[in-house]
PDB file with SEQRES, HELIX, SHEET and CRYST1 records, atoms N, CA, C and O in Angstrom:
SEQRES   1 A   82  UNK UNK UNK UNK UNK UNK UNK UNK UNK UNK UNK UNK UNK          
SEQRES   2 A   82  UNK UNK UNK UNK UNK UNK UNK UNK UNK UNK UNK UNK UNK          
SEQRES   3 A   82  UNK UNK UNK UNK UNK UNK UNK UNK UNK UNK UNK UNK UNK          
SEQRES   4 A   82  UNK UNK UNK UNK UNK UNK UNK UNK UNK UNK UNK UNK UNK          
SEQRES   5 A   82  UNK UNK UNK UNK UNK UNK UNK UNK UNK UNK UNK UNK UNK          
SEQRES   6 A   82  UNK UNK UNK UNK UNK UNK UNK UNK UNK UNK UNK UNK UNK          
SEQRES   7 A   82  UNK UNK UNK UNK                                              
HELIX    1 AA1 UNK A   46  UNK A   67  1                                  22    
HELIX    2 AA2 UNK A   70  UNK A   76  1                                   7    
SHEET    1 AA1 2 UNK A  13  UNK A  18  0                                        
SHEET    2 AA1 2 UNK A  33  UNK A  38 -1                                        
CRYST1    1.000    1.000    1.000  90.00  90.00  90.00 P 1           1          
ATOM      1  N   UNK A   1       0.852  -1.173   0.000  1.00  0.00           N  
ATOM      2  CA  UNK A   1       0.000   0.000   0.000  1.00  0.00           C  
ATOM      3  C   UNK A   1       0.899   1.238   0.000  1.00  0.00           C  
ATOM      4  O   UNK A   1       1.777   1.353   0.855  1.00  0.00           O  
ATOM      5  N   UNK A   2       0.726   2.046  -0.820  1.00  0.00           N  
ATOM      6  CA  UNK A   2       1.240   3.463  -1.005  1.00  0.00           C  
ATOM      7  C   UNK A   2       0.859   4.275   0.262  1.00  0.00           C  
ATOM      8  O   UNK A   2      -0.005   3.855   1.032  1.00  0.00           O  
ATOM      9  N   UNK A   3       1.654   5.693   0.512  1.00  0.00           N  
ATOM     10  CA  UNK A   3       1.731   6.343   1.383  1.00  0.00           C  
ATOM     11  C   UNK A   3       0.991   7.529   0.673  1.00  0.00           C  
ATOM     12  O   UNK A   3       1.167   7.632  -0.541  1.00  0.00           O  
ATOM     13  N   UNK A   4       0.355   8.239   1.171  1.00  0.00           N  
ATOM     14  CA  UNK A   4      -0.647   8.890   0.913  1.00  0.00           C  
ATOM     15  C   UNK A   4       0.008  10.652   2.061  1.00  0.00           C  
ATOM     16  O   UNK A   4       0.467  10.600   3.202  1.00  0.00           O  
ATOM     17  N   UNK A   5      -0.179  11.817   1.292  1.00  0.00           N  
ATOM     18  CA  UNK A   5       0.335  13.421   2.095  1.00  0.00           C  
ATOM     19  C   UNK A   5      -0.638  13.718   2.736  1.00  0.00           C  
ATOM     20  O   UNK A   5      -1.733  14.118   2.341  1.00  0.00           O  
ATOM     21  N   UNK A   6      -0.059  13.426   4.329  1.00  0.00           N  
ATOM     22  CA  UNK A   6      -1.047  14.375   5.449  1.00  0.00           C  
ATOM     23  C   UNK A   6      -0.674  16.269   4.847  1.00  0.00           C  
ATOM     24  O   UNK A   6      -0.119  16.846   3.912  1.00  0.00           O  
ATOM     25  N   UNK A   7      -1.521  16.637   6.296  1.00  0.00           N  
ATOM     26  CA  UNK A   7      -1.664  17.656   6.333  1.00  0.00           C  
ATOM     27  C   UNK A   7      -0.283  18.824   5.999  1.00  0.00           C  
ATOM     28  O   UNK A   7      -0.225  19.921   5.443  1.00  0.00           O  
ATOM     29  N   UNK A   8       0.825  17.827   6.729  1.00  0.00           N  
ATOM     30  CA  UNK A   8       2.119  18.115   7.397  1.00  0.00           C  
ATOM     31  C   UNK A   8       3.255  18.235   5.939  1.00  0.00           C  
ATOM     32  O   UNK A   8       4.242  18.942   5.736  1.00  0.00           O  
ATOM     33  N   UNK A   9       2.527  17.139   5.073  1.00  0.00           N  
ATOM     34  CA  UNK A   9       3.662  16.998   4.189  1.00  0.00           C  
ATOM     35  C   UNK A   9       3.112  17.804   2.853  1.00  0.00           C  
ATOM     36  O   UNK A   9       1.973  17.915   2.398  1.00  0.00           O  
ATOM     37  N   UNK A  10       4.311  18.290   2.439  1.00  0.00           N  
ATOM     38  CA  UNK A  10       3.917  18.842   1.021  1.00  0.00           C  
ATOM     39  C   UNK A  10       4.056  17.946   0.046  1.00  0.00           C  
ATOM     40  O   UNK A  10       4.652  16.959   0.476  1.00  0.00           O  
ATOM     41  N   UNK A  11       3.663  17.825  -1.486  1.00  0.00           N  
ATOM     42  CA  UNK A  11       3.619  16.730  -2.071  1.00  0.00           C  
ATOM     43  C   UNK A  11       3.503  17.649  -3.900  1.00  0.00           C  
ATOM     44  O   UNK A  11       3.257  17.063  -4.954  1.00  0.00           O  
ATOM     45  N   UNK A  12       3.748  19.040  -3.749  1.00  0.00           N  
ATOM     46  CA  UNK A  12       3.287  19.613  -5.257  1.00  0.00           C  
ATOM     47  C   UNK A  12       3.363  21.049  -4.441  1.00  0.00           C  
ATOM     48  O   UNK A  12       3.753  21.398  -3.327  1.00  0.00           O  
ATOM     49  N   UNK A  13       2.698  21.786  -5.761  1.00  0.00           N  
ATOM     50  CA  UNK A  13       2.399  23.322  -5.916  1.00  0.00           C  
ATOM     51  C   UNK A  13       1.049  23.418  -6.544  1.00  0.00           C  
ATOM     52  O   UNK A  13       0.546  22.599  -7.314  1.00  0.00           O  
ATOM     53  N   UNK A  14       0.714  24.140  -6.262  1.00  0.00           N  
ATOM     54  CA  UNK A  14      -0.633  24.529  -6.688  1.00  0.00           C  
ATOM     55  C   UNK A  14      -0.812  26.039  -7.154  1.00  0.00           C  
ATOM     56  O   UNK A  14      -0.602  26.823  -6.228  1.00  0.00           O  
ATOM     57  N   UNK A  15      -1.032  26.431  -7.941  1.00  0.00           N  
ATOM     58  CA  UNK A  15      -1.580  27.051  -9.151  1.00  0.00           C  
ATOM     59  C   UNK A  15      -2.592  27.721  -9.087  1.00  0.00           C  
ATOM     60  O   UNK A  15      -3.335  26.909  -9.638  1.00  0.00           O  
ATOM     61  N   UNK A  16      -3.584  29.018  -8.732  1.00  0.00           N  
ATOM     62  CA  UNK A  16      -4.551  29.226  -9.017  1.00  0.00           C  
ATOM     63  C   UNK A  16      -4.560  30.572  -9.363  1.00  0.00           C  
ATOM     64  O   UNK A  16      -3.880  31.384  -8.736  1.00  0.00           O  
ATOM     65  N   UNK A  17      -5.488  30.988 -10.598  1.00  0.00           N  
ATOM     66  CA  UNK A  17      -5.575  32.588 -12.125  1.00  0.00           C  
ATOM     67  C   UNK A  17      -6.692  32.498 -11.662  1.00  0.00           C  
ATOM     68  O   UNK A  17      -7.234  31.428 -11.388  1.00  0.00           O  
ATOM     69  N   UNK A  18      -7.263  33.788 -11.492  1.00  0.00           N  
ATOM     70  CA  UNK A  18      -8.219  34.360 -11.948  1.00  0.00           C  
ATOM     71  C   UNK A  18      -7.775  35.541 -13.361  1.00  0.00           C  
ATOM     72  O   UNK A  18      -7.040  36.516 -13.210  1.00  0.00           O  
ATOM     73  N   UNK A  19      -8.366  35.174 -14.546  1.00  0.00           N  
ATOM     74  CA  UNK A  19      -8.278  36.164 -15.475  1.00  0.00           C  
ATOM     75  C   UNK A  19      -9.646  36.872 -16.267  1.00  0.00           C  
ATOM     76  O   UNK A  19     -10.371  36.241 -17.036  1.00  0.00           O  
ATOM     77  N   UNK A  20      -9.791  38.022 -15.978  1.00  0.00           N  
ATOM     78  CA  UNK A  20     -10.924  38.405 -16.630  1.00  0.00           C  
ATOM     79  C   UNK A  20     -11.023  38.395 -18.097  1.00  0.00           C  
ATOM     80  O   UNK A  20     -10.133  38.730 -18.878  1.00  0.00           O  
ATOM     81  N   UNK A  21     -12.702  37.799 -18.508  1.00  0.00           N  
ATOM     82  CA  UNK A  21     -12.932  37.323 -19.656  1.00  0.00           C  
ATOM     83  C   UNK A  21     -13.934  38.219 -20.212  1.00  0.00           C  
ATOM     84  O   UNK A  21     -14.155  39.327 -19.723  1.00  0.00           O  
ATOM     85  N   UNK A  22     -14.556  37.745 -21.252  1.00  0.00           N  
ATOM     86  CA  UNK A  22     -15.739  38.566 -21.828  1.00  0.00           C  
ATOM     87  C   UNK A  22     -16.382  36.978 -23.039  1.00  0.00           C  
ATOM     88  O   UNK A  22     -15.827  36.262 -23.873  1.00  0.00           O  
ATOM     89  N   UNK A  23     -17.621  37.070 -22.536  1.00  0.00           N  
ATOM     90  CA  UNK A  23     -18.586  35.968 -23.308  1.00  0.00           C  
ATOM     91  C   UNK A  23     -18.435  36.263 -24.936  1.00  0.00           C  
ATOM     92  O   UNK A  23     -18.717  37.280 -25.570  1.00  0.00           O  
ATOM     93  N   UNK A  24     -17.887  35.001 -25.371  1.00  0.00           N  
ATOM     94  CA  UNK A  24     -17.833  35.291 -26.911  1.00  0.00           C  
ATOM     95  C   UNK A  24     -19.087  35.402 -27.525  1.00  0.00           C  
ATOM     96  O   UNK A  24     -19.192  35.940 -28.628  1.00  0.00           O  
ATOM     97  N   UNK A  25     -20.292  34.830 -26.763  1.00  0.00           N  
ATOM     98  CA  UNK A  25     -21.452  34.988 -27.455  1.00  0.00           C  
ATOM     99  C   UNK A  25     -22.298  36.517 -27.458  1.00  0.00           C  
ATOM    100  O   UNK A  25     -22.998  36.980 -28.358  1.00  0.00           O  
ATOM    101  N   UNK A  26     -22.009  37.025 -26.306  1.00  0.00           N  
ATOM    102  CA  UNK A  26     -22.755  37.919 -26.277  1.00  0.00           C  
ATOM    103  C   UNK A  26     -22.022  39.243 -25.328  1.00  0.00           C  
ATOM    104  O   UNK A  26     -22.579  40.233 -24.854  1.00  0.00           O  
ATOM    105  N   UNK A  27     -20.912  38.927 -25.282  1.00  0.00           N  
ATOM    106  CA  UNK A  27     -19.711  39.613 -24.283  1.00  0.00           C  
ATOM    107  C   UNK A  27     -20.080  40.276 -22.862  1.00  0.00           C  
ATOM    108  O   UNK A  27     -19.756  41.364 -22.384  1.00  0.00           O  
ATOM    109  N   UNK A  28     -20.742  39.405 -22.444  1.00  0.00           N  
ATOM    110  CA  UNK A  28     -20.718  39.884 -21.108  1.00  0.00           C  
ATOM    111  C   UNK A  28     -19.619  39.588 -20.416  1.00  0.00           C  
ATOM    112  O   UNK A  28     -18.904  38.783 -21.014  1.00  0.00           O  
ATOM    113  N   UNK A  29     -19.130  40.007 -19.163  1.00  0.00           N  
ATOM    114  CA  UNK A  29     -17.941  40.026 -18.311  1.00  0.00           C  
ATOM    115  C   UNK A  29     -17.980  38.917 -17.301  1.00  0.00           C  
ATOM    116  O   UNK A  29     -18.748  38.763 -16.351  1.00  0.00           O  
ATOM    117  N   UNK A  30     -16.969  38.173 -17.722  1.00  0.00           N  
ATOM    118  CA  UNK A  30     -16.550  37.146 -16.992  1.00  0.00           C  
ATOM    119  C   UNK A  30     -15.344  36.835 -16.032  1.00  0.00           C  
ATOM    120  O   UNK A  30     -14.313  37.503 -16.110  1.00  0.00           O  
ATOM    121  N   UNK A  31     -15.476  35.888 -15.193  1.00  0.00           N  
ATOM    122  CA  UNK A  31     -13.796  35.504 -14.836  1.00  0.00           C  
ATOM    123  C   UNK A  31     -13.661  34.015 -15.425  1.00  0.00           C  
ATOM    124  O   UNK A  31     -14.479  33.350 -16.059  1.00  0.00           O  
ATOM    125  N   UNK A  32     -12.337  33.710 -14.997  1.00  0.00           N  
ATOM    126  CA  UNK A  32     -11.882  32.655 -16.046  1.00  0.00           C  
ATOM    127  C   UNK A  32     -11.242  32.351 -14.699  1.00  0.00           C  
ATOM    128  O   UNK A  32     -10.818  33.291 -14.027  1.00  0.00           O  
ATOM    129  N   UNK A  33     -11.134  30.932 -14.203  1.00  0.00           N  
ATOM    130  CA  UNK A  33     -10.721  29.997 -13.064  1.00  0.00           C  
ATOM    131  C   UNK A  33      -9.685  29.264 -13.570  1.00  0.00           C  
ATOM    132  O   UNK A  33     -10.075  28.515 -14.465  1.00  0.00           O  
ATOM    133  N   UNK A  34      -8.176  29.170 -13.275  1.00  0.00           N  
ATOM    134  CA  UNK A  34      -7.496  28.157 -13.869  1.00  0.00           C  
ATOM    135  C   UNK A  34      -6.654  27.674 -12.699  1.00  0.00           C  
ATOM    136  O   UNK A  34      -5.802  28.372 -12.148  1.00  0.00           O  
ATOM    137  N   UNK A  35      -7.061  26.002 -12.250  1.00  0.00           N  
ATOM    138  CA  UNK A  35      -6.632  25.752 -11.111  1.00  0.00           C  
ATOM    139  C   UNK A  35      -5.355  24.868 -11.749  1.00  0.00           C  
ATOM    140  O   UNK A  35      -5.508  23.959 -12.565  1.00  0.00           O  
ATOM    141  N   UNK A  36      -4.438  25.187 -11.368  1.00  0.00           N  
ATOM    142  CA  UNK A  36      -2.880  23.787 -11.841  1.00  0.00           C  
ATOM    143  C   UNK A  36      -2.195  23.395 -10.651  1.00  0.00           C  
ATOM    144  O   UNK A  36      -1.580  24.151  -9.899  1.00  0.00           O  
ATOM    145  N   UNK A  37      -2.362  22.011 -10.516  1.00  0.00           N  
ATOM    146  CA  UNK A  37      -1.795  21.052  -9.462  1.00  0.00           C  
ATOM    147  C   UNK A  37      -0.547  20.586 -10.763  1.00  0.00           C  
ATOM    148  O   UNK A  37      -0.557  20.206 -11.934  1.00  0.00           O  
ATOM    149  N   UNK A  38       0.749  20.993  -9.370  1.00  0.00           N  
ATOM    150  CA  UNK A  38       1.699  19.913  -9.940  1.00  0.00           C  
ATOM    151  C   UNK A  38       2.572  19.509  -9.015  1.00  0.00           C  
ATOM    152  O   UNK A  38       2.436  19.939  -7.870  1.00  0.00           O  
ATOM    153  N   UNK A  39       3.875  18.405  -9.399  1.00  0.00           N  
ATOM    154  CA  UNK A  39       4.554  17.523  -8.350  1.00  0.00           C  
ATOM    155  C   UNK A  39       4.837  16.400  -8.889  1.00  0.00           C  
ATOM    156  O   UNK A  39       4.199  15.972  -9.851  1.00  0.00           O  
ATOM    157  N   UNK A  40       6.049  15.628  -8.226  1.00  0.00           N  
ATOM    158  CA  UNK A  40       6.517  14.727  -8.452  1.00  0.00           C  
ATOM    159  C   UNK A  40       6.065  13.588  -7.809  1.00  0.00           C  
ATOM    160  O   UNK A  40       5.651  13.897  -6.691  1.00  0.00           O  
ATOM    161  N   UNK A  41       5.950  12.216  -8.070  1.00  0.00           N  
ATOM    162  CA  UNK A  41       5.612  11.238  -7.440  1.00  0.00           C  
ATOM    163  C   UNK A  41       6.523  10.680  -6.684  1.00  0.00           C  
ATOM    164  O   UNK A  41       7.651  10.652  -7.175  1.00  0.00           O  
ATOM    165  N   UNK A  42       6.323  10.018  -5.162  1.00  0.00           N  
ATOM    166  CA  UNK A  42       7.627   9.792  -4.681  1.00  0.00           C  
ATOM    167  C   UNK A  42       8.212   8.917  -4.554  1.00  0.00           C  
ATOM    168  O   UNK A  42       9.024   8.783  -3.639  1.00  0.00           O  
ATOM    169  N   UNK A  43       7.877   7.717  -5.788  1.00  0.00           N  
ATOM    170  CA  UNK A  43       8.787   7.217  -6.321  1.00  0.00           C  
ATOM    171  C   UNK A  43       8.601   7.034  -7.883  1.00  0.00           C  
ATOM    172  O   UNK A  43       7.893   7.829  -8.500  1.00  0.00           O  
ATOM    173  N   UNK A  44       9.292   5.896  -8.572  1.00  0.00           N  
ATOM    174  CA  UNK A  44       8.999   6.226  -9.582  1.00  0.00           C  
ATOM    175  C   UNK A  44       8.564   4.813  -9.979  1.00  0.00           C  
ATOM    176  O   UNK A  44       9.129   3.943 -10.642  1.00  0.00           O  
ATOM    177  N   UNK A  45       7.269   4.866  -9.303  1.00  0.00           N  
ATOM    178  CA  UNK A  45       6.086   3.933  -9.946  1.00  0.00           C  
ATOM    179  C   UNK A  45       4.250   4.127 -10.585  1.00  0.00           C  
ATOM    180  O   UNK A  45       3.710   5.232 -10.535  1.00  0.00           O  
ATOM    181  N   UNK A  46       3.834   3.427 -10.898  1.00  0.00           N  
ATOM    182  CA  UNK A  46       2.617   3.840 -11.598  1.00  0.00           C  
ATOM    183  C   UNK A  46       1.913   4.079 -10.703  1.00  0.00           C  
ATOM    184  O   UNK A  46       1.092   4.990 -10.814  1.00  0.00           O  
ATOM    185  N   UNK A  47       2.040   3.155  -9.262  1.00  0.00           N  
ATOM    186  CA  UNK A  47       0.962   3.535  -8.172  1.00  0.00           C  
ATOM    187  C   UNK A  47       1.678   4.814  -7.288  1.00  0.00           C  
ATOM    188  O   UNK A  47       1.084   5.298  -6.326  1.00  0.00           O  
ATOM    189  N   UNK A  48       2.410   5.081  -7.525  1.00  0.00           N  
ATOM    190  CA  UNK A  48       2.864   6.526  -6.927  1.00  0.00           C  
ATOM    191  C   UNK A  48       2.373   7.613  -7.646  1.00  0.00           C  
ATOM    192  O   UNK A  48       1.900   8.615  -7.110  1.00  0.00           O  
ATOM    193  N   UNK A  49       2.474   7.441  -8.846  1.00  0.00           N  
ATOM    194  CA  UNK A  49       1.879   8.296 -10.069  1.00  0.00           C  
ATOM    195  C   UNK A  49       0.540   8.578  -9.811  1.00  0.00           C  
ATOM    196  O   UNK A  49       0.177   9.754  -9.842  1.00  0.00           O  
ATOM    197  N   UNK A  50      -0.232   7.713  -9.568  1.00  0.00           N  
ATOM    198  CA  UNK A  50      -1.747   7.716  -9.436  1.00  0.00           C  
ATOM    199  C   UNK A  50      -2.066   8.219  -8.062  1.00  0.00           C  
ATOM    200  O   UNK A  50      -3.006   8.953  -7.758  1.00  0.00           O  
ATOM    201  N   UNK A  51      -1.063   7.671  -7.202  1.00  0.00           N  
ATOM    202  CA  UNK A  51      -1.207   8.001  -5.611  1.00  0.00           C  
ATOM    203  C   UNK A  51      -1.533   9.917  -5.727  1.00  0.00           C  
ATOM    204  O   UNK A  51      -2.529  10.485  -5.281  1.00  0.00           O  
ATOM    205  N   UNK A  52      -0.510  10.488  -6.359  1.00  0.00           N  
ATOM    206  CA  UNK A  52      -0.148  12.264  -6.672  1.00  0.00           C  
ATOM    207  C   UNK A  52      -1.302  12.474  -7.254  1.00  0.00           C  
ATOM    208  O   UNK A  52      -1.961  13.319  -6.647  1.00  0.00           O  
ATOM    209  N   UNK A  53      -1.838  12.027  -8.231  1.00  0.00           N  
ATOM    210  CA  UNK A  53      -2.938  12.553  -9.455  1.00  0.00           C  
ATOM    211  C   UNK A  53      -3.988  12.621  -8.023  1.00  0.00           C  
ATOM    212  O   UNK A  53      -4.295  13.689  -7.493  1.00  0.00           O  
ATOM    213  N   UNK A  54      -4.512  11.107  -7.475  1.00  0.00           N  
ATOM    214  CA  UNK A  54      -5.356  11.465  -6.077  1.00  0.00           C  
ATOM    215  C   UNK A  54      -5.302  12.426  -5.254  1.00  0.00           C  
ATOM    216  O   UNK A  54      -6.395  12.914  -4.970  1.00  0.00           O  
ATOM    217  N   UNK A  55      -4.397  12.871  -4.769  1.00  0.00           N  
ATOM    218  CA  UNK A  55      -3.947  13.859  -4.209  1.00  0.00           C  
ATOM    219  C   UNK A  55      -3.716  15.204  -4.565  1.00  0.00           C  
ATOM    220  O   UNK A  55      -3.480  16.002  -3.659  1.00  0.00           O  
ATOM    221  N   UNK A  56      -3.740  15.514  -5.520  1.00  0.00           N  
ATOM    222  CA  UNK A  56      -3.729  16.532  -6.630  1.00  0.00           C  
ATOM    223  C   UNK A  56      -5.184  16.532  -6.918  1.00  0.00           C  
ATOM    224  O   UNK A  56      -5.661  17.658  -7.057  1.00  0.00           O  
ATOM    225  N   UNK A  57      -5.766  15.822  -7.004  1.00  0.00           N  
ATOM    226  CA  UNK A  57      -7.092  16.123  -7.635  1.00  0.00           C  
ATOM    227  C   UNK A  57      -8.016  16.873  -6.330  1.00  0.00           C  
ATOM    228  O   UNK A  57      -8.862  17.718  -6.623  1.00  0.00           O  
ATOM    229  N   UNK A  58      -7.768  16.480  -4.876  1.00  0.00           N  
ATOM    230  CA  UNK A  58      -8.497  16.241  -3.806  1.00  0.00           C  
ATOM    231  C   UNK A  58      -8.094  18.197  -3.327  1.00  0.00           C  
ATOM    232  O   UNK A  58      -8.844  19.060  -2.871  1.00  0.00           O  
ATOM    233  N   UNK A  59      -6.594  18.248  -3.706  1.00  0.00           N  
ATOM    234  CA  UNK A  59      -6.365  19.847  -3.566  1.00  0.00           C  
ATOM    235  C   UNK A  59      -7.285  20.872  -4.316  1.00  0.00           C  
ATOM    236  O   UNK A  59      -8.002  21.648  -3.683  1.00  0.00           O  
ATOM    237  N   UNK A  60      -7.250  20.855  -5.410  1.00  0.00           N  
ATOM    238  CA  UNK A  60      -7.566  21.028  -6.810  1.00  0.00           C  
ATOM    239  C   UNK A  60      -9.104  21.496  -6.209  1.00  0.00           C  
ATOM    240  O   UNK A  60      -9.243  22.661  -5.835  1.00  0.00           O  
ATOM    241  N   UNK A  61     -10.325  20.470  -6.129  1.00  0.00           N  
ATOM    242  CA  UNK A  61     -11.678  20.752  -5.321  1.00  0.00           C  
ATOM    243  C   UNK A  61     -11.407  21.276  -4.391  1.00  0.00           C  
ATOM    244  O   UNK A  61     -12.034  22.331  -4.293  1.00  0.00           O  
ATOM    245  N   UNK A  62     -10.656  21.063  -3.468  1.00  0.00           N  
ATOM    246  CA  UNK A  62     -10.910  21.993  -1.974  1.00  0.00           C  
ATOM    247  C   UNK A  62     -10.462  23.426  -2.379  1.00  0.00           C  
ATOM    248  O   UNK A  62     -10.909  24.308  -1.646  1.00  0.00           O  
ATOM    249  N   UNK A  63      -9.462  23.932  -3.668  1.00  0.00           N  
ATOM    250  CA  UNK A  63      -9.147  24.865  -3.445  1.00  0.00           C  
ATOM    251  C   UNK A  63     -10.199  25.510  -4.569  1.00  0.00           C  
ATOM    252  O   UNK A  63     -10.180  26.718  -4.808  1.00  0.00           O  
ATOM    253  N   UNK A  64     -11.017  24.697  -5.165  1.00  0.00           N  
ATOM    254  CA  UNK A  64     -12.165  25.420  -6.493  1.00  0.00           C  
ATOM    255  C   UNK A  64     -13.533  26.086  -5.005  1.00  0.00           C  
ATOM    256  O   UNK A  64     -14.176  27.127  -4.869  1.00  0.00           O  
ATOM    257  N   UNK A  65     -13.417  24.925  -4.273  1.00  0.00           N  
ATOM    258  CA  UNK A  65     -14.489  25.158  -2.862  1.00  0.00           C  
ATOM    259  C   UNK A  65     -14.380  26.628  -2.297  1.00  0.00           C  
ATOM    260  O   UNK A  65     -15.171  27.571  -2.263  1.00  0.00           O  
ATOM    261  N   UNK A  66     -12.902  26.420  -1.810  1.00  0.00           N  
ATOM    262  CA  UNK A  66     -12.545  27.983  -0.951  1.00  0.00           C  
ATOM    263  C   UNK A  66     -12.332  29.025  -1.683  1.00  0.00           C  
ATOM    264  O   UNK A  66     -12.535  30.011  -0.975  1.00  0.00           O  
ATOM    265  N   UNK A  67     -11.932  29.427  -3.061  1.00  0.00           N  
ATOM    266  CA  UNK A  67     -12.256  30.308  -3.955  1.00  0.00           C  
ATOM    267  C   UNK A  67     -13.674  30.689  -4.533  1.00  0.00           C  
ATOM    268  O   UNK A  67     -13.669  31.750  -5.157  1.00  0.00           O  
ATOM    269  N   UNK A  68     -14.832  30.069  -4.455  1.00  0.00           N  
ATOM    270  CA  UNK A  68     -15.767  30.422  -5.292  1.00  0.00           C  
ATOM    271  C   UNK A  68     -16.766  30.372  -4.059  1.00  0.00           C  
ATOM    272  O   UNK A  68     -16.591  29.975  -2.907  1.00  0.00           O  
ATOM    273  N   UNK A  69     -17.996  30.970  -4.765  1.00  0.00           N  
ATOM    274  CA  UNK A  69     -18.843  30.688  -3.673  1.00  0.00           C  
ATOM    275  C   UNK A  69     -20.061  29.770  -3.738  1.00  0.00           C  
ATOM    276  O   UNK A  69     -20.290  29.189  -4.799  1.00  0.00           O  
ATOM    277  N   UNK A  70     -21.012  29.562  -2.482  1.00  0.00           N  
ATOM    278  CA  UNK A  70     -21.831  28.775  -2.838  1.00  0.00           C  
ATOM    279  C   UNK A  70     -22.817  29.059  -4.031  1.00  0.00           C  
ATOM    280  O   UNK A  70     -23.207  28.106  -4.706  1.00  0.00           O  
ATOM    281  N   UNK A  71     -23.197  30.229  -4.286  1.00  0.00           N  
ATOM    282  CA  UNK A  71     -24.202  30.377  -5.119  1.00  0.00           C  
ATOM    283  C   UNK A  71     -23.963  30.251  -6.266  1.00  0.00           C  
ATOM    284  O   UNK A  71     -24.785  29.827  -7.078  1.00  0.00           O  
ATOM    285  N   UNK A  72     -22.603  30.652  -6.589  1.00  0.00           N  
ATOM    286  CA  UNK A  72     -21.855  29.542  -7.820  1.00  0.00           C  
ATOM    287  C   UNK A  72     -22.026  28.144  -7.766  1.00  0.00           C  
ATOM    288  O   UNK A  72     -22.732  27.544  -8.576  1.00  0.00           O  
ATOM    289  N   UNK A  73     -21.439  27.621  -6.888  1.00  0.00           N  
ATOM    290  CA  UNK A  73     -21.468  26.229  -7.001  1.00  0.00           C  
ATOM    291  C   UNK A  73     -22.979  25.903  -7.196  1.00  0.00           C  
ATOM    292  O   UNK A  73     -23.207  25.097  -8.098  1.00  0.00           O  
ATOM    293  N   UNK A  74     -24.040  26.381  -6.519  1.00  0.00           N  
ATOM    294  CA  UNK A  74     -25.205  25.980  -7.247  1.00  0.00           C  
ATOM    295  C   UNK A  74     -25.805  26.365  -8.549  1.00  0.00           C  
ATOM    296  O   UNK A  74     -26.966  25.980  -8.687  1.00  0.00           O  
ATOM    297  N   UNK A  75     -25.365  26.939  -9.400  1.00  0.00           N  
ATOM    298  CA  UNK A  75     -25.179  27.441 -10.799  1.00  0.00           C  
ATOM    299  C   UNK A  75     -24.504  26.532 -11.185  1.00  0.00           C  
ATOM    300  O   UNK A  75     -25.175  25.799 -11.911  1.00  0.00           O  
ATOM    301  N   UNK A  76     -22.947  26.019 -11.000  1.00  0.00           N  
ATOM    302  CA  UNK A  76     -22.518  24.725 -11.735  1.00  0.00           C  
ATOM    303  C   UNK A  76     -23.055  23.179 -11.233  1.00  0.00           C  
ATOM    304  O   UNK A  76     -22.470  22.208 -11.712  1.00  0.00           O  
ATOM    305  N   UNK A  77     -24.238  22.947 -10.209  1.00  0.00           N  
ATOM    306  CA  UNK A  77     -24.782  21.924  -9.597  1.00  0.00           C  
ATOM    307  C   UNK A  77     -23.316  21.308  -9.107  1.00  0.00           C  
ATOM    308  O   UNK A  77     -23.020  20.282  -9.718  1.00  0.00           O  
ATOM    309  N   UNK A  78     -22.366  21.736  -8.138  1.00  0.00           N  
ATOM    310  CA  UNK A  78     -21.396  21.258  -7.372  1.00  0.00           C  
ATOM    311  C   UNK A  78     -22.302  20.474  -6.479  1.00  0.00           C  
ATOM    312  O   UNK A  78     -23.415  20.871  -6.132  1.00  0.00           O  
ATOM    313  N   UNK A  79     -21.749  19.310  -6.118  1.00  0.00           N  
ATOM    314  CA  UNK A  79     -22.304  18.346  -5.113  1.00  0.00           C  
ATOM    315  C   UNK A  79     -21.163  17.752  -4.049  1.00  0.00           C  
ATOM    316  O   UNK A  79     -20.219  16.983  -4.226  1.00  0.00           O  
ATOM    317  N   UNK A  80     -21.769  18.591  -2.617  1.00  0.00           N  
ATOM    318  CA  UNK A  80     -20.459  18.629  -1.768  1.00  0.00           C  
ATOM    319  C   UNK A  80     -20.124  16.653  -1.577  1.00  0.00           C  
ATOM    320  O   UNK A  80     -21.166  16.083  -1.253  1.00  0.00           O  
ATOM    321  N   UNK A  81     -19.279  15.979  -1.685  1.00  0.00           N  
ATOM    322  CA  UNK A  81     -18.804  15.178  -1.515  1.00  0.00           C  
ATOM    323  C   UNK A  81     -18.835  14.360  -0.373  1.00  0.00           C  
ATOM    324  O   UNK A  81     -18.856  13.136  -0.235  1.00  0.00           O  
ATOM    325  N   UNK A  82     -18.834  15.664   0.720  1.00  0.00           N  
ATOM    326  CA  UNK A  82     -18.536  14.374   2.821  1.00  0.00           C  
ATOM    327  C   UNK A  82     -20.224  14.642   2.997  1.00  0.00           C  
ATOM    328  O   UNK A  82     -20.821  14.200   3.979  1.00  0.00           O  
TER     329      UNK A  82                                                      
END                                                                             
């Protein structure tokens, strides 16, 4: 079984743009969200690989969560997970 990053350990960088947009259809004013998880796996196997992508992905939502708000998330039908 793979080892999995507590709280304690770092495991990547994380990435997050806000860039203002404008609707190509009809140009209203937008923002543009660009979340990038990255990092190395800590070793160099496929289940380490996948272990990071898990872990990366799990940042990735918590940090789309604490940036946006709820009334967004109910506009994109976000469905809290716990």
């Amino acid at each position: 079984m793979s080892e999995t990053a507590t709280d304690s350990q770092q495991f990547g960088r994380l990435y997050c743009t806000f860039t203002p947009t404008f609707s190509p259809i009809d140009q209203v004013p937008g923002m543009q969200l660009e979340i990038t998880a990255r990092g190395k796996p800590s070793e160099s196997t496929v289940v380490s690989a996948f272990d990071l992508l898990d872990q990366q992905h799990v940042a990735v939502v918590e940090t789309f969560a604490a940036v946006t708000t709820p009334e967004l998330h109910q506009y994109w039908g976000r469905r809290d997970a716990r």
